[in-house]
C-alpha positions as CSV (number, residue, x, y, z in Angstrom):
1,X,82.0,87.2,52.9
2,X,84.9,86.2,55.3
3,X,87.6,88.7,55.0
4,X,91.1,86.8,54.8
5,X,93.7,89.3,54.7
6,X,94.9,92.2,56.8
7,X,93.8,95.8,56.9
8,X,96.9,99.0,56.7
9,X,96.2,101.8,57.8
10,X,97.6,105.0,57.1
11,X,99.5,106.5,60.4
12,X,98.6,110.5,62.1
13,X,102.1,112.1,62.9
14,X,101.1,114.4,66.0
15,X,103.5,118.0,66.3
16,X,104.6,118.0,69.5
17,X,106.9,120.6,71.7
18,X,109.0,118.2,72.9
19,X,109.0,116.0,69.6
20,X,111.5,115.5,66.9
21,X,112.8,113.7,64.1
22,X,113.7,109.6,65.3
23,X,110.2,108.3,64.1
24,X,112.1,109.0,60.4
25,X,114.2,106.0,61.2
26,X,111.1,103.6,62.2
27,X,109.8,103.4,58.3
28,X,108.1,107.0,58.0
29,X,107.9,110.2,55.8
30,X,107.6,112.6,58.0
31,X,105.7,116.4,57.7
32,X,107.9,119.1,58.6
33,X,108.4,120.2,62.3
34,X,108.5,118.6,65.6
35,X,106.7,115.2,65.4
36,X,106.2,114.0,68.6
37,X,103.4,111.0,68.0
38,X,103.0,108.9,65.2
39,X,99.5,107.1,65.8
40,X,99.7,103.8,64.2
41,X,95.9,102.6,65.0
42,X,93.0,104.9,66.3
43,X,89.3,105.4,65.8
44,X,89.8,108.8,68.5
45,X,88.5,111.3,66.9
46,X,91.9,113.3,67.5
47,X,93.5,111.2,65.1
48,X,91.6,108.8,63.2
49,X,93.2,105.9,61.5
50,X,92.2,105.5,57.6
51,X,92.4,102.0,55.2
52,X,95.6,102.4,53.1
53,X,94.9,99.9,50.3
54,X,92.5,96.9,49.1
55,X,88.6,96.4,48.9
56,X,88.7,99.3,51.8
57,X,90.7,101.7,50.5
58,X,90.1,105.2,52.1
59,X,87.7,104.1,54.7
60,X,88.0,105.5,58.6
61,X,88.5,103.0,61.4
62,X,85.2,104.4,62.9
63,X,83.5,103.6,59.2
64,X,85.1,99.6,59.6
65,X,84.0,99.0,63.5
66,X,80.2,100.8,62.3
67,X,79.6,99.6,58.7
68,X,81.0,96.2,59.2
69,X,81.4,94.9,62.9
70,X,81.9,91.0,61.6
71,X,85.6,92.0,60.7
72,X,85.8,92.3,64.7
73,X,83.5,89.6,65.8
74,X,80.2,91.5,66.8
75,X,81.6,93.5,69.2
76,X,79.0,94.5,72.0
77,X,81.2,98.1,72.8
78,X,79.8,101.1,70.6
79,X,83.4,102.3,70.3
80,X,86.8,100.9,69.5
81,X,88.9,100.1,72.4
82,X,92.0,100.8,71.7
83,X,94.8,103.1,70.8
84,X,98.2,102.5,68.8
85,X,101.2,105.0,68.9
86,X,104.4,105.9,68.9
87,X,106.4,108.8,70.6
88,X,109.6,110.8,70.3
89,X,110.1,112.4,73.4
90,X,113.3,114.6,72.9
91,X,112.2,116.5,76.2
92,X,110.6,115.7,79.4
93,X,106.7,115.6,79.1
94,X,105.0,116.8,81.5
95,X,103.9,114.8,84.9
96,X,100.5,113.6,84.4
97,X,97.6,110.9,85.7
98,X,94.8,109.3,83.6
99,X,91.3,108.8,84.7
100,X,89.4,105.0,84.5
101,X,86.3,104.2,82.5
102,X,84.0,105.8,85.3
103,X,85.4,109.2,85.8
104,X,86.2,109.9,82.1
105,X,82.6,109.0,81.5
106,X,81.1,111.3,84.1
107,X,83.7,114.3,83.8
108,X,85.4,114.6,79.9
109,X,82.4,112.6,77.4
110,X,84.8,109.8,76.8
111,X,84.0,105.9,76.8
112,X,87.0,105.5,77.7
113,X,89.4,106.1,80.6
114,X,93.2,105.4,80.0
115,X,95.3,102.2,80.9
116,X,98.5,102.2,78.9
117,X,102.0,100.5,78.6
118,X,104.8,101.7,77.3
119,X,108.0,99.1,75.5
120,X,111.1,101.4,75.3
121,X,112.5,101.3,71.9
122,X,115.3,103.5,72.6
123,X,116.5,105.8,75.2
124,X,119.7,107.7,76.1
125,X,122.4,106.4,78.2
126,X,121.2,107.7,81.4
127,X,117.6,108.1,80.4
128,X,114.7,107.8,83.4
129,X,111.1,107.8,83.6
130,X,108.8,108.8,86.2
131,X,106.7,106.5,87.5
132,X,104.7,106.2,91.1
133,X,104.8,108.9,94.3
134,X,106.3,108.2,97.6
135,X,102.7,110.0,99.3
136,X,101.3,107.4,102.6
137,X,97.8,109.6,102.1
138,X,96.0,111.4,99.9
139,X,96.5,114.6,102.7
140,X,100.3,113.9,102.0
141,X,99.7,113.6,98.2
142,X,98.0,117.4,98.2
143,X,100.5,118.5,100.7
144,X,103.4,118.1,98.7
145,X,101.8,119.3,95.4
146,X,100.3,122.2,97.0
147,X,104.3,123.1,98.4
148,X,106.1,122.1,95.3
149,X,107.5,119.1,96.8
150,X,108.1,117.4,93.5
151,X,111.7,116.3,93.7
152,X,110.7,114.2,97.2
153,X,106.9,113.3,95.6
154,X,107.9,111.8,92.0
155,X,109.2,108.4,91.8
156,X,112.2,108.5,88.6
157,X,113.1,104.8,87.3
158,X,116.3,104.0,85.0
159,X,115.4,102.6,82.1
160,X,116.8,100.9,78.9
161,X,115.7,99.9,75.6
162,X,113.4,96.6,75.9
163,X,111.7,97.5,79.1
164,X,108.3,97.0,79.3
165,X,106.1,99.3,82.1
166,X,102.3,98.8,82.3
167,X,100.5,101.9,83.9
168,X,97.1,101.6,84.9
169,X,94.8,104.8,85.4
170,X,95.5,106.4,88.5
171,X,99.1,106.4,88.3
172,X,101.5,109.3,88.4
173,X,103.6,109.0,85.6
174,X,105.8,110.9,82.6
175,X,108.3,109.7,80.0
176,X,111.6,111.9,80.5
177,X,113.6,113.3,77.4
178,X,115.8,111.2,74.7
179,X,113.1,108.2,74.5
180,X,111.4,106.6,71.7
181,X,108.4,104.5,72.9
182,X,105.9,102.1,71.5
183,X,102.4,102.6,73.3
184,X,99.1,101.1,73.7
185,X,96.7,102.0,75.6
186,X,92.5,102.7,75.6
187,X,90.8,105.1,73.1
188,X,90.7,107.8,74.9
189,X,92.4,111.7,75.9
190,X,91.8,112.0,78.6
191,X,94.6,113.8,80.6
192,X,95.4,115.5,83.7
193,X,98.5,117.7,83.6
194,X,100.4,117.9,87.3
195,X,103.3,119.7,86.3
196,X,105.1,120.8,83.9
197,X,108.6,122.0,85.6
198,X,107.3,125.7,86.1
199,X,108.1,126.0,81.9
200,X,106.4,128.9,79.8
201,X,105.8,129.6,76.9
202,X,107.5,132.7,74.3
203,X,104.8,134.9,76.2
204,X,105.9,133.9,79.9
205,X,102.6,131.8,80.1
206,X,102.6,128.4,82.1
207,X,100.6,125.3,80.7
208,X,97.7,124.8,82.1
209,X,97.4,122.5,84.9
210,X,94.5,120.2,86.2
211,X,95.1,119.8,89.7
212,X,91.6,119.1,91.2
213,X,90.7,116.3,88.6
214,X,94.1,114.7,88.8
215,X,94.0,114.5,93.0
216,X,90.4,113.3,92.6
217,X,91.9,109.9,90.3
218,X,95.3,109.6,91.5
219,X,95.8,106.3,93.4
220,X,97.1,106.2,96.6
221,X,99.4,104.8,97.8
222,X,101.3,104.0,94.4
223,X,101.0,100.6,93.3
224,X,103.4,99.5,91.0
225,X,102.5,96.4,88.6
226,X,104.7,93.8,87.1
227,X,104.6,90.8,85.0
228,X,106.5,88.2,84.3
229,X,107.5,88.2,80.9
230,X,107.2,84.6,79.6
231,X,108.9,83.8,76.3
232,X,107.8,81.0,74.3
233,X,110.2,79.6,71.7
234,X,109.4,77.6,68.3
235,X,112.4,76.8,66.1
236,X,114.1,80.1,65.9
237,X,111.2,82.7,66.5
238,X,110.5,84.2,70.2
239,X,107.0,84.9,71.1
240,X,107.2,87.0,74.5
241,X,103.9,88.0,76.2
242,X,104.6,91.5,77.9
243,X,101.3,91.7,79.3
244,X,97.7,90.6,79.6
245,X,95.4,92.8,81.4
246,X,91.7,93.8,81.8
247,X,92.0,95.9,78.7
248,X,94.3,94.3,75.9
249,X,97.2,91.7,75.9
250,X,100.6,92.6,74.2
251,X,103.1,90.4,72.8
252,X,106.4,90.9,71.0
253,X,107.3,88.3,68.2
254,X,110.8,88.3,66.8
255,X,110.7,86.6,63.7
256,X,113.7,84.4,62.5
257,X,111.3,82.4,59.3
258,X,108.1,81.1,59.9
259,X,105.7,80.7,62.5
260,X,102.8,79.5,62.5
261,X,99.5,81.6,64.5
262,X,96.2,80.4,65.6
263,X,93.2,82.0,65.3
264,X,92.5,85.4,67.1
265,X,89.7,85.1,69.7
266,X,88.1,88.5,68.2
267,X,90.5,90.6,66.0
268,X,94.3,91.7,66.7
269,X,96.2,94.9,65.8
270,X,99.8,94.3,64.6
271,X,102.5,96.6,63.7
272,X,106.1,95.7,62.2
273,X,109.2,97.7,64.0
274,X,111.7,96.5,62.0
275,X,113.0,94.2,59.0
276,X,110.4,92.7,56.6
277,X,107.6,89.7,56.9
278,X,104.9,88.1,54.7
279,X,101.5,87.2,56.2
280,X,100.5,83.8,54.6
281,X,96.9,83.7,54.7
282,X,93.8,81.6,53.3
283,X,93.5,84.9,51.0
284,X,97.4,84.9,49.8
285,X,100.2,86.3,50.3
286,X,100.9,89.8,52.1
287,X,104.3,91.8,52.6
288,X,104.5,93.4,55.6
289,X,107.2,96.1,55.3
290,X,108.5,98.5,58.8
291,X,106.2,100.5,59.9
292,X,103.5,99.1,58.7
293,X,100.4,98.9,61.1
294,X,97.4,96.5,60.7
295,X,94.1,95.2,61.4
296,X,93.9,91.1,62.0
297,X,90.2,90.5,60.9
298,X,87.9,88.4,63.1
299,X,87.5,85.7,60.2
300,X,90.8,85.8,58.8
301,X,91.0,82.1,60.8
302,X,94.7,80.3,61.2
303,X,97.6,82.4,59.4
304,X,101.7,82.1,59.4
305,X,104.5,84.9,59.6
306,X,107.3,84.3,57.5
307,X,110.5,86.5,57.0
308,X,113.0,88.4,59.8
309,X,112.0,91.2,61.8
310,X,110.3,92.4,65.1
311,X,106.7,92.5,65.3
312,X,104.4,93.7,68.1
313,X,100.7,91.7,68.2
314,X,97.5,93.3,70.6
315,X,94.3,92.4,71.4
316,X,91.6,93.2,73.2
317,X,90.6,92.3,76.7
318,X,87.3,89.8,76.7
319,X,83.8,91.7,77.2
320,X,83.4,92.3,80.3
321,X,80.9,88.9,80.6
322,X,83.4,86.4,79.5
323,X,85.2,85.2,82.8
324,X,88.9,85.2,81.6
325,X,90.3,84.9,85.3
326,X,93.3,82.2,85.4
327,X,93.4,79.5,88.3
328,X,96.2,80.7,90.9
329,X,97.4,81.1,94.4
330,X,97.4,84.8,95.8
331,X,100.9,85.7,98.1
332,X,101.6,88.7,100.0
333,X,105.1,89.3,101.3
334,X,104.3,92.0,104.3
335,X,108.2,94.0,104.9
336,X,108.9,96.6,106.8
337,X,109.7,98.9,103.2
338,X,107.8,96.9,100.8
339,X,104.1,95.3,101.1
340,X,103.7,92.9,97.5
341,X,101.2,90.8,96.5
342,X,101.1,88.3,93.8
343,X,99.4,85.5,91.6
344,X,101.3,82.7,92.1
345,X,100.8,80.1,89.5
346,X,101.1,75.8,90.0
347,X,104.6,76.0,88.6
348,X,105.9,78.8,91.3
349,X,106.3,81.4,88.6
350,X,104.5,84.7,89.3
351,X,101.5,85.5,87.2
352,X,101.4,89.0,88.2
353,X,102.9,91.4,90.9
354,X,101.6,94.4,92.3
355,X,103.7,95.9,95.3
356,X,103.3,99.2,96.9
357,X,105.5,101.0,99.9
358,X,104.2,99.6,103.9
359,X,104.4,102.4,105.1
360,X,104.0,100.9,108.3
361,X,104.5,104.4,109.9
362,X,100.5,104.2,109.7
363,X,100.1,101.3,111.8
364,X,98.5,98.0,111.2
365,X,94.9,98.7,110.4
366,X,96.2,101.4,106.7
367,X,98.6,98.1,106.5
368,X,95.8,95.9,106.4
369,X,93.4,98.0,104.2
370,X,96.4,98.3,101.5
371,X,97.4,94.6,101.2
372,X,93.5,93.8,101.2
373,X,93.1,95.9,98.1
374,X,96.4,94.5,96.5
375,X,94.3,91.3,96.6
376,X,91.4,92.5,95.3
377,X,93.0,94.0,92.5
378,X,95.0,90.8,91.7
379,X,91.1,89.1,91.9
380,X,89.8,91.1,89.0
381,X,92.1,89.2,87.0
382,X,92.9,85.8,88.9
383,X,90.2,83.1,90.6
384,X,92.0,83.1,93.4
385,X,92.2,79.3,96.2
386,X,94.3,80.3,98.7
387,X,95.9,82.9,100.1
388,X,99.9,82.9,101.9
389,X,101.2,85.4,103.9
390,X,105.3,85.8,104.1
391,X,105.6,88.0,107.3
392,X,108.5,88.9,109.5
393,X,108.1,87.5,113.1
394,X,107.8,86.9,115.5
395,X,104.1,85.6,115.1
396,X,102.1,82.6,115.8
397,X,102.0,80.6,112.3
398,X,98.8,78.6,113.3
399,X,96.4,81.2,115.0
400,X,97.4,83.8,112.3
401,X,98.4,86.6,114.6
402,X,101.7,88.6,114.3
403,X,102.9,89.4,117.2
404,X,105.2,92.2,117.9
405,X,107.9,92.7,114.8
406,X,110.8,95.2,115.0
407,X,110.1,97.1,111.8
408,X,106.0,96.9,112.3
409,X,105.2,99.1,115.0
410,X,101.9,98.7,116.7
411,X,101.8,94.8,115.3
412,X,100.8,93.5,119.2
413,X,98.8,90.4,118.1
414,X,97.3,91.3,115.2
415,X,94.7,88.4,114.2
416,X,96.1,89.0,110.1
417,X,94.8,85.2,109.3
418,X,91.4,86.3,110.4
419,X,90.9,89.2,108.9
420,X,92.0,88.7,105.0
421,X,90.0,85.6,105.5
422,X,86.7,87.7,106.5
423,X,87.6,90.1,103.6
424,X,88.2,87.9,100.5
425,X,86.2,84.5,101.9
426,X,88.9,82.5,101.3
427,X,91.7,80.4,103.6
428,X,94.6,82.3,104.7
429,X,98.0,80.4,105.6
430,X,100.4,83.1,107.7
431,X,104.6,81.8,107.7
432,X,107.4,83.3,109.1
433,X,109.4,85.4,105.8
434,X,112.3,83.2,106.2
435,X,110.3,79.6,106.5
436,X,108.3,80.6,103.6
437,X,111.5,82.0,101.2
438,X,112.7,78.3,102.5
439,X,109.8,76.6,101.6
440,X,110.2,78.1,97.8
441,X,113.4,77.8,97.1
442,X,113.0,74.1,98.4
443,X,110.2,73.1,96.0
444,X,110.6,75.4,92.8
445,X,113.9,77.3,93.3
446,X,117.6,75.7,94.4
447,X,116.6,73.1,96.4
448,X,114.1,71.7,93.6
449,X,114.0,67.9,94.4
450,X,116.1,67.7,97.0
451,X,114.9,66.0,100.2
452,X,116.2,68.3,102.8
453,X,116.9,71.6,102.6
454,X,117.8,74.6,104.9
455,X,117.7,78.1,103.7
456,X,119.4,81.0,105.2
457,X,118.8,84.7,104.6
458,X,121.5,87.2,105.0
459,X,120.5,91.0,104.8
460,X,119.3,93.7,107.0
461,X,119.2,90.3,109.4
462,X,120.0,86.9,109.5
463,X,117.1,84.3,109.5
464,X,116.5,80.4,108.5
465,X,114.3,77.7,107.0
466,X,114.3,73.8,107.4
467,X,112.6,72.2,104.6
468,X,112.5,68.2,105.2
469,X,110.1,66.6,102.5
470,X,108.5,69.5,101.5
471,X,107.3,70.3,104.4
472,X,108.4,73.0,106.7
473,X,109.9,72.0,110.2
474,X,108.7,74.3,112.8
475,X,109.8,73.1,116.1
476,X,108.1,72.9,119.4
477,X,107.8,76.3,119.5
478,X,107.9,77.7,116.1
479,X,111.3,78.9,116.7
480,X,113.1,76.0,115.1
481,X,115.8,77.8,112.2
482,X,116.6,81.2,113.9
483,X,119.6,81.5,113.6
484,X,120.6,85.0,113.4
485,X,120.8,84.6,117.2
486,X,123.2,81.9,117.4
487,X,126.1,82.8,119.3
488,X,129.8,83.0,117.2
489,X,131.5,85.6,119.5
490,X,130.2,85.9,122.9
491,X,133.1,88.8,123.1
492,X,131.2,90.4,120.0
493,X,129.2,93.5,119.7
494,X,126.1,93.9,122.1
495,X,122.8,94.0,120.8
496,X,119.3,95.0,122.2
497,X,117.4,92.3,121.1
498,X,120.4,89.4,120.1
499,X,122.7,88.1,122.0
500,X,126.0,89.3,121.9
501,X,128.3,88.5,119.7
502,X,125.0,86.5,117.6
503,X,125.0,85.4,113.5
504,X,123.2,88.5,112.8
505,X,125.4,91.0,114.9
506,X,128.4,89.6,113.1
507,X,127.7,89.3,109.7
508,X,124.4,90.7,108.3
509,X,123.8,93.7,106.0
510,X,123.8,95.9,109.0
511,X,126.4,94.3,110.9
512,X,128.6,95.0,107.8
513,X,127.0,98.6,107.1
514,X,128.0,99.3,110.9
515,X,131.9,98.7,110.2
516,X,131.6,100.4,107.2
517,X,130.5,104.0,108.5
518,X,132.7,103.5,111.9
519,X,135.7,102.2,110.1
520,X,135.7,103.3,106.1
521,X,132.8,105.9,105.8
522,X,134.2,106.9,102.8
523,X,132.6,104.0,101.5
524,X,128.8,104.0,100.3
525,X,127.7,100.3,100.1
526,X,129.0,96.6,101.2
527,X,129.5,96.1,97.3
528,X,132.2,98.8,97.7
529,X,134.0,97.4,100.8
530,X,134.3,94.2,98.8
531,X,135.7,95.6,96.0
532,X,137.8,97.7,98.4
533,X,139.1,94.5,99.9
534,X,140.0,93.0,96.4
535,X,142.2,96.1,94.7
536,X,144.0,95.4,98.1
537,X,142.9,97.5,100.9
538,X,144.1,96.3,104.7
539,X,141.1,97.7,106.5
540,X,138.3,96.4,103.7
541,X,140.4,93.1,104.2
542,X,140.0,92.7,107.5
543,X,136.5,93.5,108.0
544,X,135.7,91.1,104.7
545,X,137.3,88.0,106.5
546,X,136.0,88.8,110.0
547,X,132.5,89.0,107.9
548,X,133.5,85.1,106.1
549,X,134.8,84.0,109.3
550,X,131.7,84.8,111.2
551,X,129.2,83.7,108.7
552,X,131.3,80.3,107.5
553,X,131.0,79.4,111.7
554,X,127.5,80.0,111.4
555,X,126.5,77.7,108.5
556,X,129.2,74.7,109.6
557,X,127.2,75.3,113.2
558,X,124.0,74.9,110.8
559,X,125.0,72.1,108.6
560,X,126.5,70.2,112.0
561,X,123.2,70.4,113.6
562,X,120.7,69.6,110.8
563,X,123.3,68.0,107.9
564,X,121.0,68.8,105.4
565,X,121.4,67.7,101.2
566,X,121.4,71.0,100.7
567,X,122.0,74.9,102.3
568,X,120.9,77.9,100.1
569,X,121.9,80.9,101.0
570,X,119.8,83.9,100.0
571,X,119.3,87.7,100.5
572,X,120.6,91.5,99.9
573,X,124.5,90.2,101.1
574,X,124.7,88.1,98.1
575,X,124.0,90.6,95.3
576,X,128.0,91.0,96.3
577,X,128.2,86.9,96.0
578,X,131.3,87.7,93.2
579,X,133.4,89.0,95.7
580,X,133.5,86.6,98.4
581,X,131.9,83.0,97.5
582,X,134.3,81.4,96.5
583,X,136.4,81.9,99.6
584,X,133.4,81.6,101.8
585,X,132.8,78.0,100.7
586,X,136.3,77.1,101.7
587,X,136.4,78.8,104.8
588,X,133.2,76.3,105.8
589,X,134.7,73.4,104.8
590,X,137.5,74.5,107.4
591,X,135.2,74.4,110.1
592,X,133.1,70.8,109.3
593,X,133.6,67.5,110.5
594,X,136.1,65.6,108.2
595,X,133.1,63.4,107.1
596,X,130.9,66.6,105.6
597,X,133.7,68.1,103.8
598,X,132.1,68.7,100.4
599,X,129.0,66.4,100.9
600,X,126.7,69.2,102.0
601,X,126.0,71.7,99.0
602,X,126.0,75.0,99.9
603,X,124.0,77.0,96.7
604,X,122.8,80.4,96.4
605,X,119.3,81.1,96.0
606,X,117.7,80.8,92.9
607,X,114.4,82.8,93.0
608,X,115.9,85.8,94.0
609,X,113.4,88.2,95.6
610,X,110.7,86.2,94.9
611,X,111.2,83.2,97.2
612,X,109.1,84.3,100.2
613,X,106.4,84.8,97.7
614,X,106.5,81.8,95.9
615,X,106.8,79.7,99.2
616,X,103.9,81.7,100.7
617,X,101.7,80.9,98.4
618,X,102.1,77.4,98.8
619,X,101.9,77.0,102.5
620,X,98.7,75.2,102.0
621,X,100.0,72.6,100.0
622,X,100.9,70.0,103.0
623,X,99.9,68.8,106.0
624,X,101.6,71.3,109.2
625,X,104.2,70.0,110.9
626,X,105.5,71.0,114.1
């Protein structure tokens, strides 16, 4: 018989050291003491769930996924996948790592390793996280463990309530005290304590750590994954998909009346966080009150929500035969800091990011080997046609070799193109960062439908892209768009590289960061010169407009030369954009022909951080163009 309602399930409050008493205001009677996990949905056999109410009253989860397995479409694993809790962390729990599939298997008798993610409910006002370590090697990672390096090693994160943070086995992680958490995350235990802040216990005992188990799991380097959270709206409600990985999927409803759901490919786990709902099924009518946790048969077919509240819906990955990889184009934007790599879908939005540290310190070939794995990650998830590379130059677009960067020591014509090709089998496309952020925000970002387009970047350096068509213009030479060495001042500051008195000597990141410590070094940040400059500081003031003056020559020199529809201007400089746009636009107009006054737009960049990306993985889009 087709079961066509939901299952409840009683929850398992956990005592924990560092617990307390919030999960009282999430819908719960607590026991006495300090409850530091409420787990909402389990078959572990640390806490196993049990039916609260109808046909299956008093049953075990275990009993449901054994005894009757259609209520979860035939599942081929002999265990249930997943885990549902909360947590009260009033404390700082200790630094940890979680094993995958194979090593929990092997070393601690579960099926299970443990993948998790974590939404943060609530949190203090300067509340943190640890996530990630800043080790290049795992000789580095043991070093600094084995000294007590912790404070350089452990990665801390602000946080605040609504963020979302998946963290696969392997990484370093701990939530920090005054945080209320909802997790999932695999059926499993298995942990491996790194440290515990030299604590003890009322006898002067230390917890016990697991040190040799932990180094043999953790990743390395730390590779950070992010999503794009993509909302979906239908009359009032928001459906917002937090994450869908190899193990489960996630997705937060807020519910403002009814929605309609479609079936469930196997079964889904829901829990209600707040207000009150109905579940309108083929079998009735069900209240769903807060707290309440539930099972979303296999059968129970097409179903509506109804009422006002916030609701959290999971499901399982696909077994492992069903190819669930998405259509996409792979990215990699290679910095001197930061190596990322991406799924970049038709649209230009970003599947999924993973991004690590460069540490080009270790020279191209650890480089190499890191970004290749990125990819390969990303694979396990995406069918990959195409992969774009966003790399600082100089470098030879069409052969695929960089050449010799500033910030990539050791890069003396390294053939990049061929070499991810050889490793993943598929076509490479290699693009100078600043043509390929131009090549972005020209067809998905700012410049979206405009004909012509130049882009110029302004942070640690100054660079450009010409867009014309869709297509990026690379001149003779590939050289066509840098600007950062145009002259303004030939009286200016020297350079080694520039020539004197260049775009980028005068007014980039550095070039402002340089006048800063010489002139105001009591001053931390270009943000704080600017707001210096506004409360009505001389010295801020004079450095701001030499900065406009300097960079308005610099694009009326741009827009004289290439009179484009359209100049976006993007980079780390215009995170301080509220200080100084304004004025900067009207200082340009100042310096163009009478003729181009206020007929060439000048926008910021709309995709952020994530133009380079975006652009790169399109490079294969067009014909080349030289």
């Amino acid at each position: 018989m087709a079961m066509v309602e939901p299952i409840f399930f009683h929850p398992v409050f956990k005592e924990r050291i560092w617990g307390g008493r919030k999960l009282e205001d999430y819908g719960y009677n607590l026991p006495e003491g300090r409850v530091g996990e409420c787990w909402l949905i389990s078959a572990h056999p640390h806490g196993v769930s049990e039916v609260n109410g109808g046909v299956f009253q008093g049953k075990t989860l275990p009993q449901l996924w054994q005894e009757y397995p259609r209520l979860f479409g035939d599942p081929r694993e002999g265990k249930f996948p997943l885990l549902i809790k909360l947590l009260d962390a009033t404390r700082d729990l200790s630094v940890q790592v979680h094993p995958d599939d194979s090593y929990a298997r092997k070393h601690e008798r579960e099926t299970y390793g443990k993948t998790e993610c974590w939404y943060i409910l609530e949190c203090g006002k300067e509340a943190e996280l640890i996530l990630g370590h800043t080790a290049a090697t795992k000789e580095e990672l043991e070093s600094m463990i084995q000294t007590g390096q912790w404070t350089e090693l452990l990665q801390r994160i602000p946080i605040q309530p609504g963020d979302f943070f998946f963290i696969p086995s392997g990484t370093v992680h701990a939530l920090c005290r005054d945080t209320v958490v909802l997790e999932i995350q695999q059926s499993s235990d298995a942990t491996y304590r790194l440290y515990d802040y030299d604590r003890t216990d009322q006898n002067g005992r230390k917890r016990v750590l697991h040190l040799k188990k932990g180094l043999d799991v953790i990743q390395v380097p730390h590779i950070r994954s992010i999503e794009e959270r993509k909302v979906f709206k239908e009359g009032r409600n928001l459906v917002e998909t937090l994450t869908e990985n190899n193990q489960f999927s996630l997705r937060k409803i807020q519910l403002q009346g009814e929605l309609s759901m479609s079936p469930h490919r196997t079964y889904a786990l829901g829990y209600l966080l707040k207000g009150s709902a109905r579940m309108i099924t083929d079998g009735g009518i069900h209240p769903l009150k807060q707290g309440d946790s539930f099972l979303i048969p296999h059968d129970l077919g097409n179903y509506s929500l109804a009422g006002y509240g916030e609701l959290f819906i999971t499901e399982p990955a696909p077994d492992k035969g069903y190819n669930m990889r998405k259509k996409a184009k792979a990215a990699v934007d290679l910095g001197g800091t930061n190596l990322r790599a991406a799924a970049v879908l038709p649209d230009g939005t970003i599947g999924k990011m993973l991004t690590t540290q460069t540490f080009a310190h270790l020279g191209p070939d650890d480089v190499i080997h890191h970004m290749i794995h990125l990819l390969q990650l990303l694979q396990s998830e995406w069918d990959f046609e195409s992969v774009g590379i966003a790399s600082p130059g100089p470098l030879d677009a069409r052969r695929g070799l960089i050449l010799n960067p500033p910030n990539l020591p050791g890069w003396k014509a390294i053939p990049l193109k061929e070499r991810v090709e050889s490793a993943l089998n598929l076509p490479v496309y290699i693009e100078n960062d600043a043509n390929a952020a131009a090549l972005g925000e020209a067809l998905f970002g700012a410049g979206k439908g405009k004909e012509s387009v130049f882009y110029m970047t302004v942070s640690t350096g100054i660079g450009g892209g010409f867009v014309y068509d869709g297509k990026i213009i690379r001149g003779a030479h590939s050289c066509a768009a840098e600007i950062g060495n145009m002259v303004i001042d030939p009286h200016g500051p020297e350079h080694p590289m520039l020539n004197r008195g260049a775009l980028e000597v005068m007014a980039s990141g550095t070039a402002l960061n340089r006048r800063i410590q010489k002139e105001m070094n009591h001053l931390d940040s270009a943000a704080a010169l600017f707001r210096s400059a506004a409360d009505g500081n001389s010295s801020a003031k004079q450095i701001v407009d030499q900065f406009l003056q300097s960079l308005s020559i610099g694009i009326a020199n741009i827009v004289h030369v290439v009179d484009p529809d359209l100049l976006i201007i993007g980079g780390g400089v215009l995170q301080s954009k509220e200080w100084f746009w304004e004025p900067l636009l009207q200082k340009v107009q100042e310096y163009l022909y009478p003729q181009l006054r206020d007929k060439v737009e000048i926008k910021p960049a709309a995709l952020g951080g994530n133009s380079g990306l975006i652009g790169a993985a399109h490079l294969g889009r067009r014909p080349w163009n030289s």
